[in-house]
C-alpha positions as CSV (number, residue, x, y, z in Angstrom):
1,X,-43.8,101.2,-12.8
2,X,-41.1,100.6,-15.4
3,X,-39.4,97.2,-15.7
4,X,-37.4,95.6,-18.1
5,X,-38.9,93.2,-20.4
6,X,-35.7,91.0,-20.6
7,X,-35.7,90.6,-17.1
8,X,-39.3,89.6,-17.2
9,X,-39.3,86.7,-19.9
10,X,-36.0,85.6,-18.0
11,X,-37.8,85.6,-15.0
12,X,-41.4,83.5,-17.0
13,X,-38.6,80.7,-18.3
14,X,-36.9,80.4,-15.3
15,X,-39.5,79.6,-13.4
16,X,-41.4,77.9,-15.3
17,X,-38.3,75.3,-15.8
18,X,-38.2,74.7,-12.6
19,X,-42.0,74.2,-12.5
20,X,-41.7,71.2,-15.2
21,X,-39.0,69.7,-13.2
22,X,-40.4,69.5,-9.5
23,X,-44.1,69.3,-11.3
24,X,-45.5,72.5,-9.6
25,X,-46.6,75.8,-10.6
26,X,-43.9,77.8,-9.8
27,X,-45.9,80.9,-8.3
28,X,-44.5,80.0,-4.9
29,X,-41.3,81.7,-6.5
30,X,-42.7,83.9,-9.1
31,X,-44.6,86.1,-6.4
32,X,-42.0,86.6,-4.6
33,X,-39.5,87.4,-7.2
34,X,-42.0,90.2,-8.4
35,X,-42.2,91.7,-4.8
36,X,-38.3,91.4,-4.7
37,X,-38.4,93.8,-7.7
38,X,-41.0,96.1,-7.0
39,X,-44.4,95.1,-7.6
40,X,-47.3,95.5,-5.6
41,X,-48.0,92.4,-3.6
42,X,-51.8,92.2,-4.8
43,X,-50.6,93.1,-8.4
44,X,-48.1,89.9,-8.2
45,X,-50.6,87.9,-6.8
46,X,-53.4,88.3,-9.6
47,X,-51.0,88.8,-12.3
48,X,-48.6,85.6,-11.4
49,X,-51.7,83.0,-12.1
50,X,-51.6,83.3,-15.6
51,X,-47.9,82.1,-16.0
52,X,-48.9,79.6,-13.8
53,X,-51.3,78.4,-16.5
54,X,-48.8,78.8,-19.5
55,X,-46.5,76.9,-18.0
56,X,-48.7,74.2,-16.5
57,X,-50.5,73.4,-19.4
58,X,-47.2,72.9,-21.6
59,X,-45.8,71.3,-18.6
60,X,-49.2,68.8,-18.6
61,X,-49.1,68.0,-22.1
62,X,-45.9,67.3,-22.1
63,X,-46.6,64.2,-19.2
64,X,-49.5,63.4,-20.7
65,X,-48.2,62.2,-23.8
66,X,-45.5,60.1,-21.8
67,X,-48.7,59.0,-20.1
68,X,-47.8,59.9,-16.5
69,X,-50.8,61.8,-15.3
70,X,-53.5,60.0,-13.2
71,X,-56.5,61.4,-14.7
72,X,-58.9,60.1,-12.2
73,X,-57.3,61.7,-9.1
74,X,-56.7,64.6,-11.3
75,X,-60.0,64.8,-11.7
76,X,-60.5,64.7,-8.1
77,X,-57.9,67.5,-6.9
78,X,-59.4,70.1,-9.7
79,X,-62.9,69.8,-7.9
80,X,-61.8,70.4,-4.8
81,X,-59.1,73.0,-5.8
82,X,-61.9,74.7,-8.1
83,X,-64.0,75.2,-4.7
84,X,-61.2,76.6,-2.4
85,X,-60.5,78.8,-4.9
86,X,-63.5,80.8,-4.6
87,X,-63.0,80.8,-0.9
88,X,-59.4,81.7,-1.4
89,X,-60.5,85.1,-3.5
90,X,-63.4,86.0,-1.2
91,X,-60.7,86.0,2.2
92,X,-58.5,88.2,-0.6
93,X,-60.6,90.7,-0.9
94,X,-62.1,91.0,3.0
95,X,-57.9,91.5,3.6
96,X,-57.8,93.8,1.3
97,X,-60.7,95.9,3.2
98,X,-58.6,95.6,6.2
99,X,-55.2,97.1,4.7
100,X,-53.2,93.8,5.4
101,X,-53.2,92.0,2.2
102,X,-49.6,92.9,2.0
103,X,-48.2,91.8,5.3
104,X,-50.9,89.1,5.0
105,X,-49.0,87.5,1.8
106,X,-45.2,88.6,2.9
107,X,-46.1,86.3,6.2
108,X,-48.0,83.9,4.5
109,X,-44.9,82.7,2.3
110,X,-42.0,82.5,4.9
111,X,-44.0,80.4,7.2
112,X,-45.7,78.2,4.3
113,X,-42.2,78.2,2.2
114,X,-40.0,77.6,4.9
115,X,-42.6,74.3,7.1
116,X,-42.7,72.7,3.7
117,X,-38.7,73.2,2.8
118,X,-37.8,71.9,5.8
119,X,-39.9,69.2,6.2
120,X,-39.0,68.3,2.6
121,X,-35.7,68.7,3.4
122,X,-35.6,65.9,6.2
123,X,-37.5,63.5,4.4
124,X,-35.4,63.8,1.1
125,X,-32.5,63.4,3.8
126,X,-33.4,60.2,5.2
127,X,-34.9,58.5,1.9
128,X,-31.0,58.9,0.4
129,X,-29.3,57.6,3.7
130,X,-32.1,54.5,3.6
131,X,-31.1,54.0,0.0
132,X,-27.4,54.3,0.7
133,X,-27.8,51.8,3.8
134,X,-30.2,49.6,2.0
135,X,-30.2,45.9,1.6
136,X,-32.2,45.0,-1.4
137,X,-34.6,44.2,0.7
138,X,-38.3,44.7,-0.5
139,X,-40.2,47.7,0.9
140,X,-43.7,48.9,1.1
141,X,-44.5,51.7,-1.4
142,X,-46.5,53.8,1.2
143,X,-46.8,54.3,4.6
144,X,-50.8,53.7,5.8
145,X,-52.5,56.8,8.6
146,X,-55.7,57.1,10.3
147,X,-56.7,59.2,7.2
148,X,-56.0,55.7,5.0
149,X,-59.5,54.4,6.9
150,X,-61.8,57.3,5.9
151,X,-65.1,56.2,4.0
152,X,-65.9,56.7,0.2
153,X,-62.4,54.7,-1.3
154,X,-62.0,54.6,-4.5
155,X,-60.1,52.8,-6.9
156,X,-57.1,55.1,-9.3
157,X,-55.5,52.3,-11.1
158,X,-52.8,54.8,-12.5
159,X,-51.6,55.1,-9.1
160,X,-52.2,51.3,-7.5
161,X,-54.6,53.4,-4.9
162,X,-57.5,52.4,-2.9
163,X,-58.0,54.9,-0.8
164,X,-61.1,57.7,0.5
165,X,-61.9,60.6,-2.3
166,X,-62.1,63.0,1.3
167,X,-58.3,63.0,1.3
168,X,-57.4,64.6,-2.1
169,X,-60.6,66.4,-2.3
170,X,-59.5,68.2,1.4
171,X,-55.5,68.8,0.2
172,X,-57.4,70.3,-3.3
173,X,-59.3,72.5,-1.8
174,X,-56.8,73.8,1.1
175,X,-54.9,74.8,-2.1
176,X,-57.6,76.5,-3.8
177,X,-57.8,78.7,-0.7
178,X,-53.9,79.2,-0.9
179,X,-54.1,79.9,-4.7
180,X,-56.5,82.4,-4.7
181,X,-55.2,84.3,-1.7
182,X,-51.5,83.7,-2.6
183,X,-51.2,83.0,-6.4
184,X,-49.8,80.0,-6.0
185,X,-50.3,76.7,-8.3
186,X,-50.0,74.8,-5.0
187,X,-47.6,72.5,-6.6
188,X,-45.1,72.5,-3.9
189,X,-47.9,71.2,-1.5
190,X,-49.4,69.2,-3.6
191,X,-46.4,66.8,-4.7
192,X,-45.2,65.8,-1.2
193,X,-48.8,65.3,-0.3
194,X,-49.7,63.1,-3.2
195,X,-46.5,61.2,-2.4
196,X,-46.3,61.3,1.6
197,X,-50.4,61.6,2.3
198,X,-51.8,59.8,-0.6
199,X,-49.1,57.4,-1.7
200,X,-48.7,58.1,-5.1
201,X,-46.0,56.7,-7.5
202,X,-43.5,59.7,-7.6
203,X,-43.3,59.3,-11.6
204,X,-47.1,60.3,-11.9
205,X,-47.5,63.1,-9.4
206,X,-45.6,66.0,-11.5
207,X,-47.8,65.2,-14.7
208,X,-51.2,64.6,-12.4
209,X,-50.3,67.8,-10.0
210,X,-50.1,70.2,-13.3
211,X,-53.3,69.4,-14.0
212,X,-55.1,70.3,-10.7
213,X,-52.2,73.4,-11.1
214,X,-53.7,74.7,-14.5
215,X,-57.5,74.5,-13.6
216,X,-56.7,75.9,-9.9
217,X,-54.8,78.4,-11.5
218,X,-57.5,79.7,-14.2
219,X,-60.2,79.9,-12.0
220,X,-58.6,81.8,-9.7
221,X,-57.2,84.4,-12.0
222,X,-60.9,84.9,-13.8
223,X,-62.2,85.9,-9.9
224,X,-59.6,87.9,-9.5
225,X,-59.6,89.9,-12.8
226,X,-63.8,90.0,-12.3
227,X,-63.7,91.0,-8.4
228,X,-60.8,92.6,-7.8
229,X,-59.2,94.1,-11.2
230,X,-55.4,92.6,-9.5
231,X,-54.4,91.6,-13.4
232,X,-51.6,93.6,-15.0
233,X,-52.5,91.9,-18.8
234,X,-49.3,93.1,-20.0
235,X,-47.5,91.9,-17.2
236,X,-48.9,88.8,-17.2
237,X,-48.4,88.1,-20.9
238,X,-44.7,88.9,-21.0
239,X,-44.2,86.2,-17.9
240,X,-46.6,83.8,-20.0
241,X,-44.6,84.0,-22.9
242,X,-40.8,83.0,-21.0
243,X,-43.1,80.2,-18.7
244,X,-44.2,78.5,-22.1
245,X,-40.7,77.9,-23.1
246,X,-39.3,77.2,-19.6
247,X,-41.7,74.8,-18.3
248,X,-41.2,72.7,-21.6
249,X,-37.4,71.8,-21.1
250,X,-38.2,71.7,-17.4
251,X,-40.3,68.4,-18.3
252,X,-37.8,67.0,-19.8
253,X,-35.1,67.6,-17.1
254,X,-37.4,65.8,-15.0
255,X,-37.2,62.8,-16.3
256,X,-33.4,62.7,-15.7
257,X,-32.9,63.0,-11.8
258,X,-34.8,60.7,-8.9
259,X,-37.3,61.3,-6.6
260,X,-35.1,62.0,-3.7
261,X,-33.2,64.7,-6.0
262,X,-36.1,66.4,-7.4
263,X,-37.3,66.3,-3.6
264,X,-33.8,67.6,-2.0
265,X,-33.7,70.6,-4.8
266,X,-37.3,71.5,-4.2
267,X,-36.9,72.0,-0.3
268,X,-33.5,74.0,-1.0
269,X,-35.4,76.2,-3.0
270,X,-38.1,76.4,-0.3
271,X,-35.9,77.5,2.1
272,X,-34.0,80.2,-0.1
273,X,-36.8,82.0,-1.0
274,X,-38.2,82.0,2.8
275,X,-34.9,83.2,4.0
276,X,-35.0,86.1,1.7
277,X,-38.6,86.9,2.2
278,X,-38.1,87.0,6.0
279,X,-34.9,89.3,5.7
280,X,-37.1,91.8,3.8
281,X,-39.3,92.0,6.6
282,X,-37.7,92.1,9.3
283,X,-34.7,94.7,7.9
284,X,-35.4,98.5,8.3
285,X,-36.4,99.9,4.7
286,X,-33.7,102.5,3.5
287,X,-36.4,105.1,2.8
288,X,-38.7,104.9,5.7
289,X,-40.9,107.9,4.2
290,X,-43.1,107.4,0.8
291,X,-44.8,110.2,-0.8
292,X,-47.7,108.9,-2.6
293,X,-49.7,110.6,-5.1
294,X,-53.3,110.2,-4.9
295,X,-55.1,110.0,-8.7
296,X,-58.7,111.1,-8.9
């Protein structure tokens, strides 16, 4: 297929800006934008991962030298993500056996996008009304669950943490899963987890999140290039060139805004790209017949 290589970069730096802002990956929007304009859902997939690693790793440098990055519970998250990940590409290619790798992915994204939006959403609601409502009053910096008591704590000094290694290890690896069946970074999991789940300081999880995003992200791609052959090299290298310069102003925009903005923008976001996703499948196509030509 032809596209336009303008569009393409355009498409690399924008979202990889808005990955250095909200600290994820940005392949929950960089999939779907390349289905919007053609390309084959497994194609996107593959191909997406490796702006997902141009953009993280600029993205991650950039935190780490302001020294926001947890590098103990980063190195947590990229063991378990590393793991799912190779479950994650297996389950890819038994869909694709089936035929439903398509409809598996288009599916996949409006229910994933739009739980997370909204859920987002409410809690980005309710944290701005407390602070509008508030009385200078001191409050706790994390809520404490069931999962608070697991065994094997550990101590991440970064993040003022003392909690089990099962919880970050189980959100890593469900997003290994997600990244090599979806080509996602996870990010958009990850960072309300880390802050809602995990209780993590909201001005380390971007930085500590690209981390687990980058490593996630590589292995995923290598399985799918050596299993699969998914990889468009040229398309992933014009989307790796505009999420290189994106993601590195996007850092720096995050610093500006507050958690509950960064939070509030996310989930709108979310929610677009489900909406549009979900009107694509259920409207009927214009051209209901395709005439394929098969290559031998």
């Amino acid at each position: 297929m032809s596209v336009s290589i303008f569009l393409l970069i355009g498409l690399g730096a924008g979202v990889g800006f808005l990955g250095g802002v909200f600290g994820v990956g940005g392949g929950f929007l960089m999939t779907p934008f390349l289905i919007f304009i053609g390309v084959p859902p497994a194609v996107a997939v593959a191909s997406t991962a490796n702006q997902v690693i141009a953009g993280g790793v600029t993205s991650a440098y950039a935190h780490w030298r302001r020294r926001t990055i947890d590098m103990r519970m980063a190195g947590v998250v990229v063991a378990g993500g590393f793991v799912g990940s190779v479950v994650g590409v297996l389950l890819f290619g038994l869909l694709r056996r089936f035929g439903q790798i398509d409809l598996f992915i288009s599916l996949s994204y409006v229910v994933l996008l739009g739980t997370v939006g909204t859920l987002m959403a409410i809690e980005a609601t309710r944290t701005f009304l407390r602070r509008r409502h508030s009385t200078g009053g001191r409050r706790r910096l994390h809520e404490h669950y069931w999962a608070h008591g697991l065994p094997f704590k550990v101590r991440f000094p970064r993040s003022r943490l003392y909690i089990s290694v099962l919880m970050p290890l189980a959100l890593s690896f469900c997003i290994g899963i997600l990244s090599g069946v979806m080509g996602v970074g996870g990010g958009f999991i990850m960072v309300p987890a880390m802050i809602y789940l995990l209780g993590m300081p909201t001005q380390v999880v971007p930085g500590t999140a690209q981390v687990q995003i980058v490593f996630v992200a590589a292995s995923a791609t290598l399985l799918q290039a050596i299993q699969h052959q998914t990889v468009d090299a040229l398309l992933a290298f014009i989307l790796l060139i505009g999420g290189v310069v994106g993601s590195h102003f996007g850092s720096v925009m995050s610093q500006r805004l507050r958690g509950e903005q960064l939070r509030g923008l996310l989930a709108l976001l979310l929610l677009v790209v489900a909406g549009k996703l979900l009107v694509d499948l259920t409207l009927t196509p214009g051209d209901i017949f395709t005439v394929v030509t098969q290559r031998r």
